[in-house]
N, CA and C atoms as a LAMMPS dump frame, in Angstrom:
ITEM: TIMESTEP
0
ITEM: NUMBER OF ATOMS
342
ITEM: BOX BOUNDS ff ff ff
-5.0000000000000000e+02 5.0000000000000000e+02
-5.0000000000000000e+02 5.0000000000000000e+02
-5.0000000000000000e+02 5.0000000000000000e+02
ITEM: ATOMS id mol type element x y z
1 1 1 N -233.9 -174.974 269.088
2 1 2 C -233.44 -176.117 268.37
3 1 3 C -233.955 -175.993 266.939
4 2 1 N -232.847 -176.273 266.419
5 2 2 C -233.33 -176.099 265.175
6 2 3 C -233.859 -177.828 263.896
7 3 1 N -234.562 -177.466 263.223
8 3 2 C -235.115 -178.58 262.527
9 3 3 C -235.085 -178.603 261.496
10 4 1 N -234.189 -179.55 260.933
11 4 2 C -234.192 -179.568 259.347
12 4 3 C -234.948 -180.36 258.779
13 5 1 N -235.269 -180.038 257.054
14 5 2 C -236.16 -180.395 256.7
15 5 3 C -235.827 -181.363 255.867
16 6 1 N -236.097 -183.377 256.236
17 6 2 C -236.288 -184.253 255.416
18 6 3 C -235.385 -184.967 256.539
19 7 1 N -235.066 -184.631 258.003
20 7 2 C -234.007 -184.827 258.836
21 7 3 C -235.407 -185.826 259.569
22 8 1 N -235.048 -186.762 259.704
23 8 2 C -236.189 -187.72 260.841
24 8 3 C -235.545 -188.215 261.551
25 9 1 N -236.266 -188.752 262.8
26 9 2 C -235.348 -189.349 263.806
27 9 3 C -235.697 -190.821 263.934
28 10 1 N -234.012 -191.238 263.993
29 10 2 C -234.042 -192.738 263.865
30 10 3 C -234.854 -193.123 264.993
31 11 1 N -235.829 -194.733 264.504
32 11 2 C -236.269 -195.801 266.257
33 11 3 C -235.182 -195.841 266.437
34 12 1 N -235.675 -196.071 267.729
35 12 2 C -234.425 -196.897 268.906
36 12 3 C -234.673 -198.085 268.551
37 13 1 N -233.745 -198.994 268.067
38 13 2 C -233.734 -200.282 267.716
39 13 3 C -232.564 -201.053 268.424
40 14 1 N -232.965 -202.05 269.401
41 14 2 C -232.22 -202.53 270.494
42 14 3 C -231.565 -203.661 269.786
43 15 1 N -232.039 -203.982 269.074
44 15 2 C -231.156 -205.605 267.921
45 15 3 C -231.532 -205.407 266.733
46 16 1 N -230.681 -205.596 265.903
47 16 2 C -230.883 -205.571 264.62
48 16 3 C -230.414 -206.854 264.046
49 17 1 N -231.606 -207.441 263.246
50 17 2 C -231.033 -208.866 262.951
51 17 3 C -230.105 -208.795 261.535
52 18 1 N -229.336 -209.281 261.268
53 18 2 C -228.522 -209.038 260.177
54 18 3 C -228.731 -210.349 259.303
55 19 1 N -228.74 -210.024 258.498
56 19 2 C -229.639 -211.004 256.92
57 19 3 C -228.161 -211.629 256.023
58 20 1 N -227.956 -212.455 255.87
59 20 2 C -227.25 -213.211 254.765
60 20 3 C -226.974 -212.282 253.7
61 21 1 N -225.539 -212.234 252.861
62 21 2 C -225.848 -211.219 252.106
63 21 3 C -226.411 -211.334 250.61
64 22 1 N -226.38 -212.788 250.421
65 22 2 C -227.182 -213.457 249.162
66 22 3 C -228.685 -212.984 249.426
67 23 1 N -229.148 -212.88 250.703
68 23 2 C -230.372 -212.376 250.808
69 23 3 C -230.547 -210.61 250.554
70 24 1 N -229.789 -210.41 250.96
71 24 2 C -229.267 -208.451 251.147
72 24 3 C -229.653 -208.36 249.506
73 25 1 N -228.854 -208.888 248.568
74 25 2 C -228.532 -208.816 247.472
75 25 3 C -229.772 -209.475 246.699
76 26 1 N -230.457 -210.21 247.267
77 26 2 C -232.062 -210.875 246.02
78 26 3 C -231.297 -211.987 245.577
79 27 1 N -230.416 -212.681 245.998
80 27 2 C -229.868 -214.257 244.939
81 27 3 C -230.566 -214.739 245.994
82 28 1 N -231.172 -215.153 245.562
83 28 2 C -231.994 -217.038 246.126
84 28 3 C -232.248 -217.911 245.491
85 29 1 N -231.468 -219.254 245.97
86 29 2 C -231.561 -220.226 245.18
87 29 3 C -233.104 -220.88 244.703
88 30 1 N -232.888 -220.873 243.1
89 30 2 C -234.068 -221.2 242.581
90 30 3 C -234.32 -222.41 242.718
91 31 1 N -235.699 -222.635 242.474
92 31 2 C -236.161 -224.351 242.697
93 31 3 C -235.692 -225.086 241.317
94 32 1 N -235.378 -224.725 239.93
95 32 2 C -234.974 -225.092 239.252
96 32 3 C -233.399 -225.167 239.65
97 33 1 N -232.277 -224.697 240.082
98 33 2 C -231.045 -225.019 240.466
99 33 3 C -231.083 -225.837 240.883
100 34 1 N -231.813 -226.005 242.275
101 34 2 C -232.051 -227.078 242.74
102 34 3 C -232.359 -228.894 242.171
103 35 1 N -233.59 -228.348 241.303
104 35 2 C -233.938 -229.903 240.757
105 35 3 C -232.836 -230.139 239.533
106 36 1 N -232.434 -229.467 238.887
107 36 2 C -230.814 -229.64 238.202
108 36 3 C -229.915 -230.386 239.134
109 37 1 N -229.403 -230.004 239.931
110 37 2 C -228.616 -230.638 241.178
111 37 3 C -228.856 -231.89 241.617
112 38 1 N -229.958 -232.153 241.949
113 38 2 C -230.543 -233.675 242.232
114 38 3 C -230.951 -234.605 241.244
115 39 1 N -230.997 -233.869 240.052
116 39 2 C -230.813 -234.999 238.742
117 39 3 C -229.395 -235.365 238.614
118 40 1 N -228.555 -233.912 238.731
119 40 2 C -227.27 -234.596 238.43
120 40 3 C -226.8 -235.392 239.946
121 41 1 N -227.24 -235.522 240.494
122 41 2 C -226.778 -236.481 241.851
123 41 3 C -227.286 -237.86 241.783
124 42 1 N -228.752 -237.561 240.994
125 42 2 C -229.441 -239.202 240.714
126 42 3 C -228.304 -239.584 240.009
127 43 1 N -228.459 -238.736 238.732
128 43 2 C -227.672 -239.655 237.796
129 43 3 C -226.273 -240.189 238.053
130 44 1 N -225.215 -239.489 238.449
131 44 2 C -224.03 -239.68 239.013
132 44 3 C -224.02 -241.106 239.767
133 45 1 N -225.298 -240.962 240.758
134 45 2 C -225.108 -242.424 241.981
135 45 3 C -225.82 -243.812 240.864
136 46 1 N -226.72 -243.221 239.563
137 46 2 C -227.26 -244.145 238.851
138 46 3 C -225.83 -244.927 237.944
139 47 1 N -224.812 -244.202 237.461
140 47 2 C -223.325 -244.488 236.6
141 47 3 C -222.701 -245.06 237.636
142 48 1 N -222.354 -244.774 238.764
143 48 2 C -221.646 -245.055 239.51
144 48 3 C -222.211 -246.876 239.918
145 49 1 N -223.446 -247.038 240.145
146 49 2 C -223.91 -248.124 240.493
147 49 3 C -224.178 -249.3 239.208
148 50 1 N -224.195 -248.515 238.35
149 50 2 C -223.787 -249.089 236.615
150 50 3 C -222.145 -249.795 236.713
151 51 1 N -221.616 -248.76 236.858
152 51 2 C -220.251 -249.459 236.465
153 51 3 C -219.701 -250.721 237.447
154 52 1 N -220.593 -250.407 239.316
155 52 2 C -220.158 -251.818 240
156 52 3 C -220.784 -253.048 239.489
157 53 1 N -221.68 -253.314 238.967
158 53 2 C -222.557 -254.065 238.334
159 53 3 C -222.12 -254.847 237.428
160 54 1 N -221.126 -253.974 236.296
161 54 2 C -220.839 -253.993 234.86
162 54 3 C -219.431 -255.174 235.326
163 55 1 N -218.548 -254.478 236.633
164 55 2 C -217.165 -254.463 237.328
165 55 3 C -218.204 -256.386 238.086
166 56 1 N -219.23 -256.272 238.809
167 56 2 C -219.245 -257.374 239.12
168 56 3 C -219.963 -258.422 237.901
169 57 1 N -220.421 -258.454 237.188
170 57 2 C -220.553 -259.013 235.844
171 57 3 C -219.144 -259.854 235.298
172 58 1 N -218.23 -258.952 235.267
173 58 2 C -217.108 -259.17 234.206
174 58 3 C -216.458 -260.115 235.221
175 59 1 N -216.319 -259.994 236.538
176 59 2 C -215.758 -260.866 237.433
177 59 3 C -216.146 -262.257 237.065
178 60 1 N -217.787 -262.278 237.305
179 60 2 C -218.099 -263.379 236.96
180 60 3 C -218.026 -264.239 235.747
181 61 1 N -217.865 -263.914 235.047
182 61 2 C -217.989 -264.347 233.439
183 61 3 C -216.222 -264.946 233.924
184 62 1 N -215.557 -263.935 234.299
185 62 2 C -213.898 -264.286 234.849
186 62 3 C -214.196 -265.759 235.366
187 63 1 N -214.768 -265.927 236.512
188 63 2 C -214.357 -267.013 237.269
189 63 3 C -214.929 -268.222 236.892
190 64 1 N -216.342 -267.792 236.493
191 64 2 C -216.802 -268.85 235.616
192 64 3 C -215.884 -269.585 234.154
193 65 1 N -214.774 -268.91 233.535
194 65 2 C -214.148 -269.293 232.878
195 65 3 C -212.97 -270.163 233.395
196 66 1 N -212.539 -269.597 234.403
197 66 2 C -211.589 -270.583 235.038
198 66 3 C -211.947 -271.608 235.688
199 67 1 N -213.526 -271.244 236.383
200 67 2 C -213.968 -272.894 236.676
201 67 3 C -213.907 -273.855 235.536
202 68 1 N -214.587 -273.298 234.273
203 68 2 C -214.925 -274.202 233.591
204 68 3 C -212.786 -275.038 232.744
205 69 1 N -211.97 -273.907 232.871
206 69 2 C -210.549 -274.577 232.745
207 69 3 C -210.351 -275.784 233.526
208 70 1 N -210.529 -275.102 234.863
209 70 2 C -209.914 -276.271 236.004
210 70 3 C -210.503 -277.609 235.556
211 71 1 N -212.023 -277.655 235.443
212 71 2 C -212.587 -279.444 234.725
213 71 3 C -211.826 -279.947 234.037
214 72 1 N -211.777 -278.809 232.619
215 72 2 C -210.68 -279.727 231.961
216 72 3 C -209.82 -279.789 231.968
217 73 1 N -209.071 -279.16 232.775
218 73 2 C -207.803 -279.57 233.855
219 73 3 C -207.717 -280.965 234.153
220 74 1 N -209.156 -281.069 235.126
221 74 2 C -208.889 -281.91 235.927
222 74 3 C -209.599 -283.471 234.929
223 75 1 N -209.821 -282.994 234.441
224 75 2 C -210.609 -283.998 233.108
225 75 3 C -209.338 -284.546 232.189
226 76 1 N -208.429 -284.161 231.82
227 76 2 C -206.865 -284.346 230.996
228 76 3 C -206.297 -285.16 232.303
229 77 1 N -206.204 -284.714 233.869
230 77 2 C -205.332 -285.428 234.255
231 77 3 C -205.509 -286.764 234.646
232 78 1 N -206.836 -286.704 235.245
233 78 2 C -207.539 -288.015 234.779
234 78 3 C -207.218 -289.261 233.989
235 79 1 N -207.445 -288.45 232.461
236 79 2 C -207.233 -289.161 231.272
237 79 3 C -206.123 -289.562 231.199
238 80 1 N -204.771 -288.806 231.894
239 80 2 C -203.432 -289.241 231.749
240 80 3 C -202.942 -290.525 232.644
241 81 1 N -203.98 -290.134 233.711
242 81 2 C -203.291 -290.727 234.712
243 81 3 C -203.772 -292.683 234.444
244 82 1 N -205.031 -292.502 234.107
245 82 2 C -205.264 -294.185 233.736
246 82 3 C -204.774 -294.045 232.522
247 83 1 N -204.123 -293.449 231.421
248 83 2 C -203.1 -293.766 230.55
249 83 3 C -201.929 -294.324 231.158
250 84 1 N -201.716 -294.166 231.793
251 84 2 C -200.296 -294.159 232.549
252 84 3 C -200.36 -295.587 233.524
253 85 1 N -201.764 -295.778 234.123
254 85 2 C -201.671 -297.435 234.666
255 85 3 C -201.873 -298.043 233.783
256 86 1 N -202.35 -297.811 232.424
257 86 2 C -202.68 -299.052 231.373
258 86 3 C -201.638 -299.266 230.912
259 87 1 N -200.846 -298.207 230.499
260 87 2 C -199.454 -298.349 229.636
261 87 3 C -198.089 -298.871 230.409
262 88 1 N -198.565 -298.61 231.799
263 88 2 C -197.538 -298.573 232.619
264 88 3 C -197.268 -300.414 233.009
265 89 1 N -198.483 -301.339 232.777
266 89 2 C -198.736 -302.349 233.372
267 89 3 C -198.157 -303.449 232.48
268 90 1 N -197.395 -304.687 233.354
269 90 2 C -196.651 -305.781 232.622
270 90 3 C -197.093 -305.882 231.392
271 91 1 N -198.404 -305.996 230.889
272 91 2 C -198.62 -306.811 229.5
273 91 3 C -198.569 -305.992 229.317
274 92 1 N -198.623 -304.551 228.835
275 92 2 C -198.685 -303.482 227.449
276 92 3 C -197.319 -303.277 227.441
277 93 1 N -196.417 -303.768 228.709
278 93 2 C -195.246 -303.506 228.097
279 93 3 C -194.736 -304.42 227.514
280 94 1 N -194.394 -305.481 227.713
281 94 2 C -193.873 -306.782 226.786
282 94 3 C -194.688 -306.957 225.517
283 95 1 N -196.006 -306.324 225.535
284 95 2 C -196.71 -306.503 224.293
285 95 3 C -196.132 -305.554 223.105
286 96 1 N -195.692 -304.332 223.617
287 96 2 C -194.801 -303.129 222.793
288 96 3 C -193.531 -303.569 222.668
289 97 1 N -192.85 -304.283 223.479
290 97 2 C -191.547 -304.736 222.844
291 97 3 C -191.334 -305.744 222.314
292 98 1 N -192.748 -306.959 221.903
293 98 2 C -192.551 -308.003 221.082
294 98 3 C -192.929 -307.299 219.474
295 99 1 N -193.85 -306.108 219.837
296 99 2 C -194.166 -305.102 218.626
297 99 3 C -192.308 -304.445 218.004
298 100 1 N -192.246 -304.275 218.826
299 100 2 C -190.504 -303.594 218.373
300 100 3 C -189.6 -304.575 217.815
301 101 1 N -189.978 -305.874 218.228
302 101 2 C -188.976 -306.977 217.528
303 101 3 C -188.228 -307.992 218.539
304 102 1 N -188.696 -307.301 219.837
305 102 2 C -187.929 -307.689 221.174
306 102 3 C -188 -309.202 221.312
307 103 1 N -187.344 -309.986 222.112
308 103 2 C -187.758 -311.3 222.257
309 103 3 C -188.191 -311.296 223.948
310 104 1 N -188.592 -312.169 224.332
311 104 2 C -188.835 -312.592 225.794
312 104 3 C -187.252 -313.189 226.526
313 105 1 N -186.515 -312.86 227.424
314 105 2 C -185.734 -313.417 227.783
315 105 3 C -185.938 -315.026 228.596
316 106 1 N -185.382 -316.092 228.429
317 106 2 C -185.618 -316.857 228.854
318 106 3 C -185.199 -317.022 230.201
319 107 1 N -185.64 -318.366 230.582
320 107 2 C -185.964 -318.508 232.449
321 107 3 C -184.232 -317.877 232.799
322 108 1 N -184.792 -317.202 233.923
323 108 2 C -183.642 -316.673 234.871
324 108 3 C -182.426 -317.576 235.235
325 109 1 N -180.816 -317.049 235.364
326 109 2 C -180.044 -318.097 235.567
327 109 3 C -179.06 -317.651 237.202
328 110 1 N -179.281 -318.595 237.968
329 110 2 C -179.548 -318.395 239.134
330 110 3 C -177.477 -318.803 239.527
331 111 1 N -177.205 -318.016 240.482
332 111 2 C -175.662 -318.427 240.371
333 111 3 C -175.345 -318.289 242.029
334 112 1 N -175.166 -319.177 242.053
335 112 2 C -175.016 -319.751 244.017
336 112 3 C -173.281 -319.395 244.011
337 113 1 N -173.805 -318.681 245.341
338 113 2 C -172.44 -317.983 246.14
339 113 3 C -171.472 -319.064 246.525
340 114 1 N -170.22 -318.75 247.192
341 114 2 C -169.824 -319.532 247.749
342 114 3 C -169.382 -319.866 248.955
């Protein structure tokens, strides 16, 4: 048998575990990639929780404006509405049409059927 020289003989190796090839290759993720990544994830969920804030803010300022309409809504109709029994009532009206020039009609004239 002959023997060459720089020729060795392989172990017997019954499993061979096989390695990732980012590992094969030396890329491993650095701890700086990393803490880059989780700043930009803070920050992202920090904007994101900014703008619901900003979004529930503006709502409010919203509804609070229309509450404060509806009062004086409801504050005008109010005002109209006892306008409307004062003006509406016997004396302010005969009092506005003796203002206009009007006269009072005299007693009623009653006319029996037959």
């Amino acid at each position: 048998m002959a023997v060459y020289e720089g020729a060795r003989r392989q172990p017997l190796v019954l499993e061979r575990r096989r390695q990732p090839a980012r590992v094969r290759a030396g890329n491993h993720t650095s701890r700086v990639g990393l803490a880059l990544a989780g700043i930009l994830v803070l920050f992202l969920l920090g904007l994101f929780y900014l703008t619901q804030t900003v979004h529930v803010a503006a709502t409010n300022y919203d509804i609070d404006t229309l509450l404060s309409q509806r009062d004086k809504m409801d504050q005008q109709l109010r005002s109209t509405q006892s306008d409307i029994a004062r003006l509406g009532a016997e004396y302010a009206i005969t009092k506005r049409a003796q203002e206009a020039g009007l006269n009072p009609l005299g007693a009623p004239v009653w006319v029996k059927g037959r």
